[in-house]
Each structure stands twice: as C-alpha cells, then as structure tokens.
C-alpha positions as CSV (number, residue, x, y, z in Angstrom):
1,X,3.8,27.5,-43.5
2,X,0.9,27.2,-41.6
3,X,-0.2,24.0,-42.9
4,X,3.2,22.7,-42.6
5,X,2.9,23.1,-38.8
6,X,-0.5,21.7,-38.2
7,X,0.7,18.6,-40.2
8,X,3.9,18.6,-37.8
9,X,1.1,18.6,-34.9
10,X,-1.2,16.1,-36.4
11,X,2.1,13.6,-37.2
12,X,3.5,14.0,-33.6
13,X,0.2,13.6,-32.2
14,X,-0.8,10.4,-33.5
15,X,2.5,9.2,-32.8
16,X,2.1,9.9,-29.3
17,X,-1.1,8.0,-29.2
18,X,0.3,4.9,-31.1
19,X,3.2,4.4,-28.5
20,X,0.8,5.1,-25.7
21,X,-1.6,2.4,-27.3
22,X,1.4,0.4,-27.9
23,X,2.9,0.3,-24.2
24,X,-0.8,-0.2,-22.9
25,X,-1.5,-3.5,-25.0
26,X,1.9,-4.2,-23.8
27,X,1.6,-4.1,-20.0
28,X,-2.0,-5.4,-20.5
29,X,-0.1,-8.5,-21.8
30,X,2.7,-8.7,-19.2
31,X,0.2,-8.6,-16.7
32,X,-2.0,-11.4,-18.0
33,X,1.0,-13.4,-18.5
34,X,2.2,-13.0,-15.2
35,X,-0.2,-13.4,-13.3
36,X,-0.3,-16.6,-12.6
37,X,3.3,-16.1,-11.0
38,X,2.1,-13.2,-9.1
39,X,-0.8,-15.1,-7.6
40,X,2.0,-17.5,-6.3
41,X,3.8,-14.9,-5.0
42,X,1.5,-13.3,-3.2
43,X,0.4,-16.8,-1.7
44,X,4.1,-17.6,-0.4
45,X,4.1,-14.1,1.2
46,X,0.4,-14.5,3.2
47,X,1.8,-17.9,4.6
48,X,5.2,-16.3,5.6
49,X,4.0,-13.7,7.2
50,X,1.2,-15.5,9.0
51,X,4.3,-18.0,10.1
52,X,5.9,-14.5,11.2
53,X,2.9,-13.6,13.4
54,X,2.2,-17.1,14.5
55,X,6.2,-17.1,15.8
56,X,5.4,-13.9,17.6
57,X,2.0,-14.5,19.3
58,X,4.1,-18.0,20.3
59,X,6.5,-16.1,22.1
60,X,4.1,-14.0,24.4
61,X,3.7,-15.1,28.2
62,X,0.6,-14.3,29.8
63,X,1.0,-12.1,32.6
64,X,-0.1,-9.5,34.6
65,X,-0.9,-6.5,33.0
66,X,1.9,-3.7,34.1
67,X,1.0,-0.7,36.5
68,X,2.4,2.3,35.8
69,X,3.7,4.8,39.1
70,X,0.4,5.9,39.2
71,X,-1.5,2.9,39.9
72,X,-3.3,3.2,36.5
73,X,-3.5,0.8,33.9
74,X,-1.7,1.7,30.2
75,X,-5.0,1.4,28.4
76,X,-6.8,4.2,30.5
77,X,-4.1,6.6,29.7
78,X,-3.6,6.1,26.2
79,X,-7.3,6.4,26.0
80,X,-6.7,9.4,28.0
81,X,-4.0,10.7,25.8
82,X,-5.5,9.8,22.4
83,X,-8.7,12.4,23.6
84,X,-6.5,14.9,24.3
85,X,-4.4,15.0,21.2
86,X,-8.1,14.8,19.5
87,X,-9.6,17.5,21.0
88,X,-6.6,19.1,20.6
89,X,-6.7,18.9,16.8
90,X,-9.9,19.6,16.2
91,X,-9.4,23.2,17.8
C-alpha cells in the first residue's frame, strides 16, 4: 500500500517536470522565433512615440514663466512642497 503511493508520487512527479520541461523548450522556441518580429515592433513604437513627443514639444510657445498670487515662481514652491512632504515622511 505504501509502495503503491510513493509510486503514485514518483509517476505524478515526473510528469509534472516533463510538462514543465515541455512548455519551457516551448516558449524558449516561440521566443526565438519571434523575435525578429518583436524587434520590429518595438522599433515602430520608439519612432511613434518620439513622433508623439516631437508633436508636443512642437506645439509649446515660449513664454514667460507664470507668477503665482504670491509673486513666486512654481518651481520654488514645488521645491518647497516636495521638502515638506519629505520631511514629513520620514518622521
């Protein structure tokens, strides 16, 4: 009875490991295939997304930098706020 069950165990177990094995050597294979097509993929989206930002920085007019109420400039205060929240979190 005993034997019956570690034979169960050893039979399950190493077919576990062959379809493991199996689907390994598998996506290892897909994946080598591929990537050729992946590469081009990934190439298409770099140049549409730099053709994204270049749109973008296109559309930007140089100006003057906006003044809040207080007569400071944004970049002070977000300095100003990102020290605060900071110190505040490493209480």
């Amino acid at each position: 009875m005993v034997t019956d069950g570690l034979i169960l165990m050893v039979v399950g177990m190493v077919v576990v490991f062959l379809f493991l094995l199996l689907l390994n050597v598998l996506i290892s294979g897909l994946s080598w295939l591929l990537k050729d097509h992946a590469f081009q993929e990934e190439q298409q989206l770099l140049k549409a997304e730099a053709a994204k930002r270049k749109k973008k920085n296109s559309k930007k007019i140089p100006g003057p930098a906006p003044v809040t109420a207080g007569g400071e400039d944004p970049g002070r205060i977000t300095a100003v706020i990102s020290a605060a929240v900071h110190a505040h979190r490493n209480r």
